[in-house]
PLY file of the C-alpha trace (Angstrom):
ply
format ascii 1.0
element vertex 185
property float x
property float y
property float z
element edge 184
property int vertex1
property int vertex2
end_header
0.00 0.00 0.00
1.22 3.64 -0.50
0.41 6.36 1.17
0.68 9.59 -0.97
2.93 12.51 0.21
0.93 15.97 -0.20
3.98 17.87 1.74
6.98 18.57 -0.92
9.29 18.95 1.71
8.44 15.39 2.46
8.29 14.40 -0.83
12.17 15.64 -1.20
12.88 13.69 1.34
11.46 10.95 0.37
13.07 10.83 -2.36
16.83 11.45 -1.03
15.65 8.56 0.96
14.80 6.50 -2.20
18.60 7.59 -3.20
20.23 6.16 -0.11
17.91 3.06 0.03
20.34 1.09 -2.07
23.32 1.45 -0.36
21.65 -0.32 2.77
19.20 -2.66 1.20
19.64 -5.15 -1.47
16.51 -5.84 -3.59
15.87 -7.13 -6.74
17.69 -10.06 -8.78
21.19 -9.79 -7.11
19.69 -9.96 -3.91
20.12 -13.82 -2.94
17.39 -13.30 -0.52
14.92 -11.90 -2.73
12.25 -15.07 -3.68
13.79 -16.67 -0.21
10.84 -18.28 1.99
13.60 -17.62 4.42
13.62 -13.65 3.85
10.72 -12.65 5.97
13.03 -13.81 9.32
16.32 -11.58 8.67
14.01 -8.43 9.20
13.07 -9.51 12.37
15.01 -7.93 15.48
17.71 -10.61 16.77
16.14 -11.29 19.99
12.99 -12.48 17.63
15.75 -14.57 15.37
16.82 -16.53 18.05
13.17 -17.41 19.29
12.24 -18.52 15.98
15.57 -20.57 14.83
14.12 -22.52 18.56
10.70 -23.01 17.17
12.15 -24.21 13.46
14.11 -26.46 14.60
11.46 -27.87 17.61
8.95 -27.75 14.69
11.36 -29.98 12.35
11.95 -32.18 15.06
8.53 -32.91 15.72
7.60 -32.80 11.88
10.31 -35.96 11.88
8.61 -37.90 15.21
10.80 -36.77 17.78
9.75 -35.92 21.60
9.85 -32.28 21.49
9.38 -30.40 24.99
10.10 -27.18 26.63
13.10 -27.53 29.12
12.55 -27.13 32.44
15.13 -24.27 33.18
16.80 -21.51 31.37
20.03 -23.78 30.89
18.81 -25.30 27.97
16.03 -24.31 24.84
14.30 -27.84 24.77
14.60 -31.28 25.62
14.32 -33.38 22.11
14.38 -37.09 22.33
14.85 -37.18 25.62
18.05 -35.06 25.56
18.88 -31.76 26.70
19.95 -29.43 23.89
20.55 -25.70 23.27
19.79 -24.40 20.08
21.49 -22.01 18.20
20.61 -20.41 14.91
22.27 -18.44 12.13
21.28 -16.90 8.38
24.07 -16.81 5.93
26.04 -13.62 6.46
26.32 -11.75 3.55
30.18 -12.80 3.73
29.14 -16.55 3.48
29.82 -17.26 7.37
27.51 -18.75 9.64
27.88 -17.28 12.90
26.28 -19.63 16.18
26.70 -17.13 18.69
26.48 -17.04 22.53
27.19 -20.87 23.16
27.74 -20.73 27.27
28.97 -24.00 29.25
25.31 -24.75 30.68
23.05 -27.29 31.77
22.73 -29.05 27.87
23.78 -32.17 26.65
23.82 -30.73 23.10
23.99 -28.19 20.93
21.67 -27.94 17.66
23.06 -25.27 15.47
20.72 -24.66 11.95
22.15 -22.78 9.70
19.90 -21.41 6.75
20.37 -20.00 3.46
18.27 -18.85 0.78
17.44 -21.80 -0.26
19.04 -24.10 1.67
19.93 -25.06 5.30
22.52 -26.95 7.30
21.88 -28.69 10.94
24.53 -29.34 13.34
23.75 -31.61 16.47
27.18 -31.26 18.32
27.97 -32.77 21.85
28.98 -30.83 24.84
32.17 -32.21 25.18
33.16 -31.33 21.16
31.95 -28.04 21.94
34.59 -28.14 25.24
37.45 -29.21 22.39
36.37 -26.52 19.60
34.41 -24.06 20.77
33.65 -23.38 24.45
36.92 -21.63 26.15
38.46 -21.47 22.80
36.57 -18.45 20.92
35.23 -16.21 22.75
32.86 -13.65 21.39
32.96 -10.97 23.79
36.50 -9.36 25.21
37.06 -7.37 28.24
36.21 -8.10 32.31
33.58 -10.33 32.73
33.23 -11.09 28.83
34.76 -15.10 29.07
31.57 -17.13 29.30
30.37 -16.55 25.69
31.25 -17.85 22.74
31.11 -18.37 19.06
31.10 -21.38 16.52
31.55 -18.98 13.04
33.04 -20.40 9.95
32.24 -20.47 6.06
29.07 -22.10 5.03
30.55 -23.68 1.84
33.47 -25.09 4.26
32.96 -26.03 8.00
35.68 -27.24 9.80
36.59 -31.04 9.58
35.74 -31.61 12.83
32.28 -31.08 12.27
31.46 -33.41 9.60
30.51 -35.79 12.17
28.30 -33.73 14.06
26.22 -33.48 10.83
25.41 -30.59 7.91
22.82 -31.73 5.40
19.69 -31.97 7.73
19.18 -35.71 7.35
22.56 -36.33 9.11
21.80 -34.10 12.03
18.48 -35.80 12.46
19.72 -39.10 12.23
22.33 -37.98 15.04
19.20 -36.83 17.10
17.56 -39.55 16.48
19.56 -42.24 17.71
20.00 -39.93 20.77
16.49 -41.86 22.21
18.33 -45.43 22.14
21.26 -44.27 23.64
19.76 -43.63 27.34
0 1
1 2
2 3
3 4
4 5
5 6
6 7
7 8
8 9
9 10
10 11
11 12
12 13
13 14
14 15
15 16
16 17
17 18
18 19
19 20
20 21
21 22
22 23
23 24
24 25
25 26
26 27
27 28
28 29
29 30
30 31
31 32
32 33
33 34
34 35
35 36
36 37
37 38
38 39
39 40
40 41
41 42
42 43
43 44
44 45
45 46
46 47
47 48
48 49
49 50
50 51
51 52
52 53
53 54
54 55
55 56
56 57
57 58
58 59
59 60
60 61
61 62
62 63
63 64
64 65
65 66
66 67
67 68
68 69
69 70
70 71
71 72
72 73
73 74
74 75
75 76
76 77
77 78
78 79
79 80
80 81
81 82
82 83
83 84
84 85
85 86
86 87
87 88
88 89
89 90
90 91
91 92
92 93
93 94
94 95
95 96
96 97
97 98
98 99
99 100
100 101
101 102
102 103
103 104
104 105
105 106
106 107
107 108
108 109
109 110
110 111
111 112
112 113
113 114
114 115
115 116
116 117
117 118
118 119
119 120
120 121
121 122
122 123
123 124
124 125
125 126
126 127
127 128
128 129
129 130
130 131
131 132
132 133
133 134
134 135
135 136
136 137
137 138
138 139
139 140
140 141
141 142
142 143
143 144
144 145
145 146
146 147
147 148
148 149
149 150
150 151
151 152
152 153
153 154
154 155
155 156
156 157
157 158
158 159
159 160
160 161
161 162
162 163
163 164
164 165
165 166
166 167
167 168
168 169
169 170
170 171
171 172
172 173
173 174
174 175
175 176
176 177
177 178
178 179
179 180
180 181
181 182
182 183
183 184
């Protein structure tokens, strides 16, 4: 819908503003994201990103017969086949990096980390104790006093590090990971 501007000041403006648009937004056929069902979520704030990356991937889970629940405490985003798991959630950085960020040494036995893409999307169902030998005291994300207990799994979409090939990346391996978490108790 648009609203028609009666006020040439505000049509000026407007128009400066229709000048400037492209150097902050990318539209049209060199825009990736453009005919993306995925589009709609990188305009959302981040806090909102992170809530809905939880409900894709609780969604998928279910969507694939897995026991989906809430988790009981704050330590960990749900409890999926019976396991404890944090999950983290990226869109492709216009750089080609997915960034997990603020993995914290809590209460989870795993970490789910989806990764999506225009069109595509990558699932990583790494244990606690890879995330110890990678991630977790190794790369922090913030610096300064008081900034140790966060950090960040970021690396190029098109190349993940070695040791996460068996943690997953197409989203039938992570499932099949999470999967055989319910006969492993």
């Amino acid at each position: 819908m648009q609203y028609p501007i009666k006020d040439p000041e505000v049509l000026m403006l407007a128009t400066i503003a229709g000048t400037l648009k492209g150097d902050y937004v990318r539209e049209g056929p060199d825009d990736p994201w453009a005919a993306s069902p995925f589009a709609w979520i990188r305009t959302r704030p981040s806090r909102q990103v992170g809530k809905i990356g939880e409900q894709l991937v609780a969604g998928w889970c279910a969507a694939k017969g897995l026991d989906v629940t809430r988790s009981s405490n704050s330590e960990a985003d749900r409890v999926i086949a019976g396991r404890r798991v944090e999950i983290k959630f990226s869109t492709l950085w216009e750089s080609g990096v997915y960034k997990f960020q603020q993995l914290r040494d809590q209460d989870y036995e795993f970490a789910v980390c989806l990764g999506i893409s225009p069109f595509d999307a990558h699932c990583w169902s790494i244990s606690k104790s890879v995330l110890r030998q990678h991630v977790i005291g190794h790369t922090p994300q913030h610096t300064g006093k008081g900034g140790t207990d966060t950090f960040w799994l970021s690396f190029d979409a098109s190349n993940p590090p070695a040791w996460l090939s068996a943690c997953g990346g197409r989203l039938a391996d992570a499932y099949e990971i999470m999967r055989k978490w319910q006969t492993r108790r």
